[in-house]
C-alpha positions in Angstrom: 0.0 -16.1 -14.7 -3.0 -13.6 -13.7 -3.4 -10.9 -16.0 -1.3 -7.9 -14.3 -2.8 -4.0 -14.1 0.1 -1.7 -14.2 -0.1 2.3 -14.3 2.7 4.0 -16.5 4.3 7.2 -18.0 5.7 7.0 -21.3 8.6 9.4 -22.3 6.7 12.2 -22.9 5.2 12.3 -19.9 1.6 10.9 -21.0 0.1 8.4 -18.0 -1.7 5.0 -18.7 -3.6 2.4 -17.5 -2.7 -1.0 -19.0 -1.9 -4.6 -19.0 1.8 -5.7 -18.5 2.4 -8.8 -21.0 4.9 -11.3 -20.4 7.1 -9.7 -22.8 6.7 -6.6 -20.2 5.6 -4.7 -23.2 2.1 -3.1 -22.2 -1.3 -3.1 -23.9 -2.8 0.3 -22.8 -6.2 0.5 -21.5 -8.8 3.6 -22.9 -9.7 4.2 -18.9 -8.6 2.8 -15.7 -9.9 -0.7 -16.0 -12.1 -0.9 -12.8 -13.8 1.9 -15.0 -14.6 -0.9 -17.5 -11.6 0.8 -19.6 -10.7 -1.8 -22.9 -7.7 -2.6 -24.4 -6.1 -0.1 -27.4 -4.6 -1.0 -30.1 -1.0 0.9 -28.4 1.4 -0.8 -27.0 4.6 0.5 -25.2 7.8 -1.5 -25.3 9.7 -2.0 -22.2 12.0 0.7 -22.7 9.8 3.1 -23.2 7.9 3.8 -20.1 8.4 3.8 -16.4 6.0 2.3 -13.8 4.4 4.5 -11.2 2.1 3.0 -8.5 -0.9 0.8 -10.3 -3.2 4.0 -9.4 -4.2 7.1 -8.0 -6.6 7.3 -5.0 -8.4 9.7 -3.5 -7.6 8.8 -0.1 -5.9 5.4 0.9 -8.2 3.9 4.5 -5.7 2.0 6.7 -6.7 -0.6 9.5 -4.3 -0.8 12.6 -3.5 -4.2 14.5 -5.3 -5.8 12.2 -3.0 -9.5 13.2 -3.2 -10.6 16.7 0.1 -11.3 17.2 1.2 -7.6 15.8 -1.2 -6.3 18.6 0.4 -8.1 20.9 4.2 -7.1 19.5 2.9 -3.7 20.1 1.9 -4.1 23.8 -2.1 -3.9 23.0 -5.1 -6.5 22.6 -6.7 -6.8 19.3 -9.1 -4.0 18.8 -12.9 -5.0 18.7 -13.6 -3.4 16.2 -11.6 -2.6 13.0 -8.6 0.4 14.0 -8.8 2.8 11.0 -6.6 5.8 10.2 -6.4 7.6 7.1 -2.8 8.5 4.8 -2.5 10.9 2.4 -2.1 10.1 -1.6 0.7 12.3 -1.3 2.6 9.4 0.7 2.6 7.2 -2.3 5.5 6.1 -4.4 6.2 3.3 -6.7 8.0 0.2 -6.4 12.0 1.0 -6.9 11.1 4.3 -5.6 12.9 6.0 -2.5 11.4 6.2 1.1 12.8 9.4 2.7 13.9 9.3 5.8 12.5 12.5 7.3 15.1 14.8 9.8 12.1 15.0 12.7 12.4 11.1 13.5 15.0 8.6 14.8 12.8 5.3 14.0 11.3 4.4 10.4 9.4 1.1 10.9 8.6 -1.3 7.2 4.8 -2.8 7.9 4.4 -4.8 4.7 0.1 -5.2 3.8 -1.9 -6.5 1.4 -3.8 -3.1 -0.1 -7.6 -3.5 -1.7 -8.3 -1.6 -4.9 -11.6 -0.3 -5.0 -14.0 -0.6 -7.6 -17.2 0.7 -7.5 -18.5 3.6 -5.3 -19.1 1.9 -2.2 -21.4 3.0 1.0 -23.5 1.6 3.3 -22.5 -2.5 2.1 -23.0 -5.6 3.9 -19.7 -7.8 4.0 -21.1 -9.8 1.2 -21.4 -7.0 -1.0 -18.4 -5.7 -0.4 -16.6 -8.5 -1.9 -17.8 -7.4 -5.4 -16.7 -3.7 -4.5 -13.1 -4.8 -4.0 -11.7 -5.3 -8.0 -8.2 -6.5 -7.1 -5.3 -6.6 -5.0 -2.1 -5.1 -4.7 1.5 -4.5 -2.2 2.0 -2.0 0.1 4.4 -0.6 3.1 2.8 1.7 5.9 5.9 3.1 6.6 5.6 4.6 10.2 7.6 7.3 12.2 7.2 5.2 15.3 8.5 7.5 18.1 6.6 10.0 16.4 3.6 7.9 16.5 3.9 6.8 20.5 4.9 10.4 21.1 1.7 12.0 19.1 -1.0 10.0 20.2 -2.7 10.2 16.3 -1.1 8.5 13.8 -1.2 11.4 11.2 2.5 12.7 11.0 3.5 9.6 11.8 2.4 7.6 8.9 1.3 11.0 6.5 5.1 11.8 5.6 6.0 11.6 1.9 7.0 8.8 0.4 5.7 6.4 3.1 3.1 5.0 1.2 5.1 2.2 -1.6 2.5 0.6 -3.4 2.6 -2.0 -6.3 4.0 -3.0 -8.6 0.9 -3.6 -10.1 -2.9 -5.2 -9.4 -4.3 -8.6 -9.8 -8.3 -9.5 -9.5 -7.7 -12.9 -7.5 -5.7 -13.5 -4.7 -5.6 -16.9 -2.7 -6.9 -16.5 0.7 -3.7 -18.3 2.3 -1.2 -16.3 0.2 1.9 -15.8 2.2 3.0 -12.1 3.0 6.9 -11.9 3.5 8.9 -9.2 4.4 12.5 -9.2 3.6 15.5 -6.5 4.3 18.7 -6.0 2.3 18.0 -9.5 0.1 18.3 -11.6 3.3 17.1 -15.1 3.2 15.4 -15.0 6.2 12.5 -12.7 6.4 11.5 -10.1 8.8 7.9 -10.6 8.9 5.9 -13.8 7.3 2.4 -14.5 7.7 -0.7 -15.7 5.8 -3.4 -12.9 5.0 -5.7 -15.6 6.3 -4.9 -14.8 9.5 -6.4 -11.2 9.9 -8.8 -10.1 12.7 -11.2 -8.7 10.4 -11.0 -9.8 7.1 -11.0 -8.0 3.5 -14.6 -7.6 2.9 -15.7 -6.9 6.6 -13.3 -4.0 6.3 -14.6 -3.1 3.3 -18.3 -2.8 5.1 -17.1 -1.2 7.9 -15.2 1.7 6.2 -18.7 2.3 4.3 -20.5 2.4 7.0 -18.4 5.4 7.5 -17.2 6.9 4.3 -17.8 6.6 0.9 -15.1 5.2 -0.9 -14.5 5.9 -4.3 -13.5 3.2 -7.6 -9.3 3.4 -7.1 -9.5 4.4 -3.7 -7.4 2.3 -2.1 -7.6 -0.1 1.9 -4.6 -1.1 3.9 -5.8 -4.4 5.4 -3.3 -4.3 8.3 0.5 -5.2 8.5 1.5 -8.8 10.5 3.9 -9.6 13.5 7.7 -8.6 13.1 8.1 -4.4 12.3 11.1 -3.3 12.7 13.3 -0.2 12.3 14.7 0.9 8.8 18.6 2.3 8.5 19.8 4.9 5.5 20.6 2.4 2.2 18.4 -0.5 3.2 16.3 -2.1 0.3 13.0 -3.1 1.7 10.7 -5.5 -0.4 7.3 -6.6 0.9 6.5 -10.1 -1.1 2.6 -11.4 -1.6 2.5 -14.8 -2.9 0.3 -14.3 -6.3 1.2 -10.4 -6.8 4.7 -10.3 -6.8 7.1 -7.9 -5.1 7.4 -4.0 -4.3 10.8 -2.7 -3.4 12.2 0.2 -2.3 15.1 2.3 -1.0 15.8 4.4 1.9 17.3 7.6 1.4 17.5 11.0 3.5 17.2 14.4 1.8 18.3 17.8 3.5 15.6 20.3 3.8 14.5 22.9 6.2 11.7 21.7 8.9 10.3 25.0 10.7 10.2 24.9 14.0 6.6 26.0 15.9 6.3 28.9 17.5 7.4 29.1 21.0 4.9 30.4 23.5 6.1 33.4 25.6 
């Protein structure tokens, strides 16, 4: 089994970086290990801590229509060059935690992606040096307000809400390049979406290059590498999980929560 990268709290509220053992005990790291952080002499047993997302970016890149036969599900050619879109850290929960259903839309789509953990401070890289800037590999949902999106024109409310950015459980440094992605609803057998990340437009360390070409990206920062064909609409209660052959499986809930939502001022 690859050696798994988990972020925790422990029950009083101190955060870690560490190493999930089989036992799911976990050996905690002196720094976040793509900061070269070394295994401690502390470990926490499996009731003592909870898992929060495997780390905390300072802004999380996403590539659009990144699968050809998503582009096409969505009415458009592949882009010719990479689609990218930013979401805010804010947006990010852990697996098992819940994706709120916000009042202001009437469609919540899954898109279940592989996400690229940063590594290094990264600008300005050719593709082949930007497959030593990407240290591992993780799960993640760009959940998307779609009406609000096709109404909007951006994407920014309609992928920027809270909570729609599940990612985990935790990070590996190798991933096959033929893993399956699966996306499944409510335990069915059959899933909703099921590709190979083999079969993206642009691959991992392209994107990687052309983001820098752009932006600096900073070690934990974290890239969306595009979700496959078969999106689909969320309901209240559904239990979503995004599979990646080789990392495992994030999984979460849909819940609504009541809260006011101030309405813009009229013009008179």
């Amino acid at each position: 089994m690859a050696q798994r990268y988990v972020r925790v709290q422990n029950q009083e509220g101190r955060i870690y970086y560490g190493l999930l053992k089989p036992s799911q005990s976990v050996q905690v790291l002196d720094a976040p290990p793509w900061l070269q952080g070394q295994p401690t002499e502390l470990h926490l047993e499996p009731e003592s801590y909870q898992i929060l997302a495997p780390c905390s970016p300072s802004k999380i890149v996403a590539v659009g229509k990144n699968y050809a036969d998503h582009a096409a599900e969505m009415g458009t050619e592949v882009p010719r060059e990479p689609l990218l879109f930013l979401k805010p850290s804010t947006a990010i929960i852990p697996t098992s935690g819940e994706i709120i259903y916000p009042s202001q839309t009437r469609r919540v789509d899954y898109e279940g992606e592989l996400a690229l953990i940063i590594g290094d401070r990264t600008f300005g890289c050719t593709a082949a040096q930007a497959q030593n800037k990407i240290w591992g590999y993780t799960i993640a949902n760009d959940v998307t307000a779609r009406d609000l999106q096709q109404r909007d024109g951006q994407w920014t409310r309609a992928k920027g809400f809270d909570t729609f950015c599940p990612l985990g459980p935790w990070i590996v440094r190798e991933l096959s390049p033929g893993a399956r992605l699966q996306t499944f609803i409510n335990e069915q057998v059959q899933p909703v979406q099921s590709a190979s990340i083999d079969q993206m437009v642009f691959s991992p360390d392209v994107l990687v290059s052309y983001i820098s070409q752009i932006m600096t990206l900073l070690p934990g920062d974290v890239v969306l590498t595009g979700t496959p064909v078969g999106v689909g609409p969320l309901q209240l209660g559904d239990l979503v999980v995004v599979e990646i052959e080789g990392i495992g499986r994030l999984e979460n809930t849909v819940i609504s929560r009541e809260y006011t939502v101030v309405q813009p001022f009229e013009k008179s």
